[in-house]
C-alpha positions in Angstrom: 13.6 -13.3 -26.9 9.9 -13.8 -26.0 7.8 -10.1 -25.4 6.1 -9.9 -22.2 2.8 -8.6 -22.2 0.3 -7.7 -19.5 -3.5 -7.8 -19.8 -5.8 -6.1 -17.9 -9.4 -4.0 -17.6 -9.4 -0.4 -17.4 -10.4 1.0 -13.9 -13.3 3.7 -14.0 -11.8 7.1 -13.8 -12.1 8.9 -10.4 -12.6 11.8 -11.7 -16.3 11.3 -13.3 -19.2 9.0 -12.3 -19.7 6.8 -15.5 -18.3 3.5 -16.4 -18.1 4.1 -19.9 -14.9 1.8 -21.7 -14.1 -0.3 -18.6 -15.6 -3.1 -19.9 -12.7 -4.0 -22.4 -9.7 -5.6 -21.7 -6.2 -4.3 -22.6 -3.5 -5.4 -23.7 0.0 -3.8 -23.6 3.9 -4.7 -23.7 5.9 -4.6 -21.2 9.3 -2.7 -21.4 12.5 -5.4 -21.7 14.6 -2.5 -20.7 14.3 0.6 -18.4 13.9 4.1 -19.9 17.2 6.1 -19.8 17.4 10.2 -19.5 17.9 11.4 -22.9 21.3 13.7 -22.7 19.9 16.6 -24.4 16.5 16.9 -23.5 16.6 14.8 -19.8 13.3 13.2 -20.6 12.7 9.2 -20.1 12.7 7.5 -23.3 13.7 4.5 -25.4 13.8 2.3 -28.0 11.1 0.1 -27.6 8.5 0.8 -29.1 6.5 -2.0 -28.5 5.6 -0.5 -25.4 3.9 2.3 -27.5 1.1 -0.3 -28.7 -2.2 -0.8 -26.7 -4.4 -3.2 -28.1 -8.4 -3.5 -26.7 -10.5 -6.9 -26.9 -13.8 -7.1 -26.1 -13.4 -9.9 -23.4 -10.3 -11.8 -21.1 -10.9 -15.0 -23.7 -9.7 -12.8 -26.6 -7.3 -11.0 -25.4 -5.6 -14.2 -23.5 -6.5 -16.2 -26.8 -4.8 -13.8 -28.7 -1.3 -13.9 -26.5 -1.3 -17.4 -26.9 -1.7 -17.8 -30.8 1.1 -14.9 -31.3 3.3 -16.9 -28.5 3.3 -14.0 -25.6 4.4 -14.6 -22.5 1.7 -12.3 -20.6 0.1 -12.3 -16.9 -3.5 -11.0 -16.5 -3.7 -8.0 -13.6 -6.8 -8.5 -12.2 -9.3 -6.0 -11.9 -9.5 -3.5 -8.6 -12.7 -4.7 -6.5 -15.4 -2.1 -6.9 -16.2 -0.8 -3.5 -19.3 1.3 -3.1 -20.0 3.1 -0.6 -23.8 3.3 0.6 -24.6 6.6 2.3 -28.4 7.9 2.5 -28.7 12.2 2.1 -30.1 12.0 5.6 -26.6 10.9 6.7 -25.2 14.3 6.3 -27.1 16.1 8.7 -26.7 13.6 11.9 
């Protein structure tokens, strides 16, 4: 059974203005089954815990080179499309 792995580059958090750590691209495992309820506790779990690993490359070569020397099947997620939004101080008082 072949592990499926996803690579792909952080987004910038919403929550603060810098870009700091978005420029790395990660690498993850994908789960092969879903998370069940545990009985005694009712939280999601499993035994996979491949899907506990999250490795970081400096670049989309590395991390795709690296998934095909180990023999990963993987699928890169493409980044989200920056979209900034131009707007002058002035703007707010019209």
């Amino acid at each position: 059974m072949t592990k499926t792995a996803r690579i792909y580059q952080k987004p910038k958090n919403a929550m603060q203005s810098g870009r700091a750590r978005t420029t790395s691209w990660i690498l993850e495992f994908e789960p092969a089954r879903q998370q069940q309820a545990d009985p005694l506790t009712g939280w999601a779990g499993g035994d996979a815990t491949a899907t506990q690993l999250r490795m970081s490359f400096p670049t989309l070569e590395a991390a795709t080179g690296y998934a095909e020397r180990e023999g990963l099947a993987f699928h890169v997620v493409a980044a989200p499309e920056r979209k900034l939004k131009l707007q002058a101080y002035a703007d707010n008082f019209r």
